[in-house]
Each structure stands twice: as C-alpha cells, then as structure tokens.
C-alpha positions as CSV (number, residue, x, y, z in Angstrom):
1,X,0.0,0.0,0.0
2,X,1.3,3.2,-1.2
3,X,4.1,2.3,-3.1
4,X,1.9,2.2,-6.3
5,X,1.2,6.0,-5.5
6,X,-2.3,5.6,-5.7
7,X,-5.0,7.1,-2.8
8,X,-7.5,4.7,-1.3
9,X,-9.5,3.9,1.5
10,X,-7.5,0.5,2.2
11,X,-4.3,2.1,2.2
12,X,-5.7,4.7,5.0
13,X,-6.7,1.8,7.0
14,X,-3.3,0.1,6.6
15,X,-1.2,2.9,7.2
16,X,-2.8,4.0,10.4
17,X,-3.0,0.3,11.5
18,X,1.0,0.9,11.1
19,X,0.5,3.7,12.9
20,X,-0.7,1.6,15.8
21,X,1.6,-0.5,15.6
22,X,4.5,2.0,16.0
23,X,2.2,3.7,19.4
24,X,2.0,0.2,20.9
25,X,5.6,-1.3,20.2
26,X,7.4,1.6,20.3
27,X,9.4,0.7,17.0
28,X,9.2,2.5,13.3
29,X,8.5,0.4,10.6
30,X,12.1,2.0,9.4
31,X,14.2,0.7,12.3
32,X,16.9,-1.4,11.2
33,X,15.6,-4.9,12.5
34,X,12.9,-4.6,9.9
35,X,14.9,-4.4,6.5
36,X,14.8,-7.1,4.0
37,X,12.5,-9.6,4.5
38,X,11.2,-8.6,7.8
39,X,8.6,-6.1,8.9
40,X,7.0,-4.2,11.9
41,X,3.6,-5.8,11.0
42,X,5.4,-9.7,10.8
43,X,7.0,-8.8,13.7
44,X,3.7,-8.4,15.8
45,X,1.7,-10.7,13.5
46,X,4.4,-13.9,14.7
47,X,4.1,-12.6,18.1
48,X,0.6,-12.5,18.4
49,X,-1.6,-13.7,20.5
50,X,1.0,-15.7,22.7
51,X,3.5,-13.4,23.2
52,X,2.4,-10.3,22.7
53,X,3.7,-8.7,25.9
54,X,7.1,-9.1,24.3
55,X,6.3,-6.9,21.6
56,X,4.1,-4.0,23.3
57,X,6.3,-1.4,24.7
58,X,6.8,-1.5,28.0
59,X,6.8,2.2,28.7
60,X,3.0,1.8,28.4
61,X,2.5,0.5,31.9
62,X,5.1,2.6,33.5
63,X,2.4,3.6,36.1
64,X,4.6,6.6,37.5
65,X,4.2,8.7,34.0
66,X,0.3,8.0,33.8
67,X,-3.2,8.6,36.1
68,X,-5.1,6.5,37.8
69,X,-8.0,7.1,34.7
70,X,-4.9,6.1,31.9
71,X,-4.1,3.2,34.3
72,X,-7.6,2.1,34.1
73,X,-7.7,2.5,30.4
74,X,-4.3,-0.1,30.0
C-alpha cells in the first residue's frame, strides 16, 4: 500500500493500523531490525496472540508517567 502512488481507503486503513503499531511497540517500521525480509507488522503478527507482551512497549505500563484514569484505560 502506497508504493503504487495511488490514494485509497484501504491504504488509510493500513497505514494508520502501522501507525498503531509503531504507538503500541514503540518501533518504526524504518528501524533497522525490519529491513529485507522482515517487517514491523510480521514482527507483531508472529508474536501475536501468545507473546504479545514481548512486543508492546513496556513504557505503556510505566504507572509513574500516567493517572489513575490512563491506568484504568491499559
């Protein structure tokens, strides 16, 4: 999606589930343990749903930058 140049409604989708992706892992699709044959969205896909804690950045539950309402919310 997007390499073709071309708007659409599915390449939204996919780019801000990458977007999500980036949020919740903490990586960039561009890092450099995603080049060649690997990527960010492989990465969580072989992780998922058994160890998906290893993937999900663990800043997230870092209770001391967050409230007691975003604590709720993880």
């Amino acid at each position: 999606f997007g390499m073709a140049g071309k708007v659409s409604a599915k390449a939204d989708v996919y780019s801000y589930g990458i977007l999500l992706l980036e949020v919740f892992t903490g990586r960039k699709p561009t890092d450099e343990q995603f080049d060649g044959d690997s990527s960010l969205r492989q990465w969580v896909g072989e992780a998922f749903p058994v160890a998906i804690s290893d993937v999900i950045d663990s800043h997230l539950f870092n209770e001391s930058n967050t409230t007691p309402t975003e604590n709720q919310l993880l």
